[in-house]
C-alpha positions in Angstrom: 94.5 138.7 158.7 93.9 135.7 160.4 95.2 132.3 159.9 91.8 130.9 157.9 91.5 133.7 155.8 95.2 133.1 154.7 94.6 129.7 154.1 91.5 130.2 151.8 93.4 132.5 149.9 96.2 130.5 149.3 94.1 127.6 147.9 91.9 130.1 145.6 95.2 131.4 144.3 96.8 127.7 143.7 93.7 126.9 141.8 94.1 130.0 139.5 97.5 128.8 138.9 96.6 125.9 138.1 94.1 127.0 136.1 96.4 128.8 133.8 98.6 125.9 133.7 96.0 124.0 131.9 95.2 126.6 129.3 98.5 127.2 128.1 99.0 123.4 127.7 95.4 123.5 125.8 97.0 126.5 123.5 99.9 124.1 122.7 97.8 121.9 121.6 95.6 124.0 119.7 98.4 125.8 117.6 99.5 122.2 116.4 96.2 121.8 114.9 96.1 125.9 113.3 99.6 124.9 111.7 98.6 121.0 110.5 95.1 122.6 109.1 97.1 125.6 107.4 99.7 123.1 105.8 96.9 120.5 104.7 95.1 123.6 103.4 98.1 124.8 101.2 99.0 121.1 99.8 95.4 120.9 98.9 94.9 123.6 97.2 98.6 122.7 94.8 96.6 119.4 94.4 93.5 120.2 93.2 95.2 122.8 91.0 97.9 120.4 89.7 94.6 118.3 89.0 92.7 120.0 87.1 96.2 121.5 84.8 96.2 117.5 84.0 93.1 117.0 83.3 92.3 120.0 81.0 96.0 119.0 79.1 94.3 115.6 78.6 91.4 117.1 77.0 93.2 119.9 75.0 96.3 117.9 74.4 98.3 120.8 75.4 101.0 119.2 78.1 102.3 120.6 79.8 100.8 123.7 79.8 97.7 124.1 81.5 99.5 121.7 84.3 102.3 124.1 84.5 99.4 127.1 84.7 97.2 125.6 87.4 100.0 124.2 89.5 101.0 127.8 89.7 97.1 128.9 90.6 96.8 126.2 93.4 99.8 127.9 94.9 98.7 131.7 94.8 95.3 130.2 95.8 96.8 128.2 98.8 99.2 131.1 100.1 96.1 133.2 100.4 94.3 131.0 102.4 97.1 130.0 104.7 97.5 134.2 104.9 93.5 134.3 105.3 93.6 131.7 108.5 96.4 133.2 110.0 94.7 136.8 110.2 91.6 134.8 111.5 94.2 133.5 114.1 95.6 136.7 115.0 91.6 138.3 115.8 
């Protein structure tokens, strides 16, 4: 092997190193935003439930009941969706 063809691969290897360098950084990155979109979709989904509890309790009269019910329903239906992404993830 002659001095050239050492040098050229040298550089081709340093620029695949590099390369990887820059898509683990872009991973990082990326699993900040999975997490943040997975919490924001669990909160959500309490919210919306919690909601809709207090607004069917104002319209039934039947605090705190329905909120107490719902609250509970935005919960199971966030989990599920935070356990739905995260197999999404894992494909």
């Amino acid at each position: 092997m002659d001095e050239d063809q050492f040098k050229t691969r040298l550089k081709i290897a340093k620029k695949k190193t590099d390369k990887d360098k820059k898509s683990e950084e872009g991973n990082k990155g990326s699993s900040m935003g999975s997490a943040f979109k997975m919490s924001t979709e669990l909160v959500s989904a309490v919210a919306v439930g919690t909601i809709i509890g207090f607004i069917l309790d104002n319209w039934f009269g039947t605090k705190p009941w329905l909120i107490l019910i719902f609250f509970f329903i935005g919960v199971i239906a966030g989990i599920m969706n935070v356990i739905r992404s995260a197999k999404k993830m894992q494909k």
